[in-house]
C-alpha positions in Angstrom: 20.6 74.1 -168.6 20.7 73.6 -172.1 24.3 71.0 -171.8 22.4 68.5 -169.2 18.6 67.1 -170.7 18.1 65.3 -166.8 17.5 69.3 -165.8 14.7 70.0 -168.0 13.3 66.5 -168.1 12.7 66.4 -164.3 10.6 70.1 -164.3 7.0 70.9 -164.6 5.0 72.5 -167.0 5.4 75.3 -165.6 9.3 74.9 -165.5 9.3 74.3 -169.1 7.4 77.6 -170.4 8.4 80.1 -168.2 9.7 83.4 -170.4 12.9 84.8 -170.0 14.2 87.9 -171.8 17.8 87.1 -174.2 19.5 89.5 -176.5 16.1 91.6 -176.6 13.7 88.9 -177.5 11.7 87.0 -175.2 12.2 83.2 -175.1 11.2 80.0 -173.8 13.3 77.6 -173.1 12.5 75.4 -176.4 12.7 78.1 -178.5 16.3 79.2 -177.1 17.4 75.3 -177.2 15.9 75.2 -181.1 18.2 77.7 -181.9 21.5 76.4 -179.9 20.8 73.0 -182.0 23.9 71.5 -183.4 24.3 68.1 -184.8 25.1 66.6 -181.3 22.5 64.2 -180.6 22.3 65.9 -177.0 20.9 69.0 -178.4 17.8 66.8 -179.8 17.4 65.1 -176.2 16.7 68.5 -174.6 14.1 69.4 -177.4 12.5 66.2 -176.3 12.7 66.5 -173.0 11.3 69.7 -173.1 8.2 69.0 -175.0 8.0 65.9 -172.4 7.4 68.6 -170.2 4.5 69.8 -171.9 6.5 72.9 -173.3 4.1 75.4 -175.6 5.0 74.6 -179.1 2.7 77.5 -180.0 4.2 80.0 -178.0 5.4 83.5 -180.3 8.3 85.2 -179.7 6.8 88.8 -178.9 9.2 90.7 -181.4 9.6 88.1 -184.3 6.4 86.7 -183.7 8.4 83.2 -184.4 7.0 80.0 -183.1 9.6 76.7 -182.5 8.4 75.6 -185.8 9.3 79.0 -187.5 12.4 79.1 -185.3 13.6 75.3 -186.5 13.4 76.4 -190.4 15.7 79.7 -189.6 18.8 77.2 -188.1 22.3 76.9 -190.1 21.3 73.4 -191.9 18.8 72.1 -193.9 19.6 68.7 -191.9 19.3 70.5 -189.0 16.5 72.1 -189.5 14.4 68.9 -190.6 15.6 67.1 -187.8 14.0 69.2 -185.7 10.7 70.4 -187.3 10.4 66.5 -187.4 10.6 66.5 -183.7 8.3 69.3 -183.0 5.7 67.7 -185.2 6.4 64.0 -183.8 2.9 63.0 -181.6 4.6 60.7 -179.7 5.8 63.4 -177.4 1.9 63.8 -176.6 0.9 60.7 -175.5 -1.0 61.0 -171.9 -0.9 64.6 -172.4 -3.9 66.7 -170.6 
């Protein structure tokens, strides 16, 4: 899932928040893909697809209580990170958006 974006940028809304449980937390699928970001440029095309596909960028982790935008600040790099907060926070993703 997280190695080809065409799988996530095809689904639904539904597709793209459903929960899933991973080493005792419960994820979404952006959360999980924030935190297998690397500085391959495919990493950021999921993330986009993703939130393409309307995927809840307020959603809490039930544990944590981390949201994508808390999860993005907690990856390896700085660069990293800000690439990815600057995604999250990017409107265009919104455009046409109910």
């Amino acid at each position: 899932l997280l190695t080809d974006p065409g799988l996530v940028s095809s689904g639904s809304q539904a597709d793209a928040n459903f929960t899933f449980s991973f080493n005792g937390f419960t994820l979404t699928p952006l959360l999980l893909a924030i935190q297998c970001v690397g500085v391959d440029q495919a990493d950021y095309a999921i993330l986009e697809s993703l939130m393409q596909a309307y995927a809840d960028l307020n959603h809490a982790e039930a544990t944590t209580g981390f949201t994508p935008i808390i999860m993005a600040c907690h990856i390896n790099t700085e660069e990293e990170s800000l690439a990815v907060v600057e995604r999250l926070v990017s409107h265009r993703f919104y455009v046409d958006q109910p």
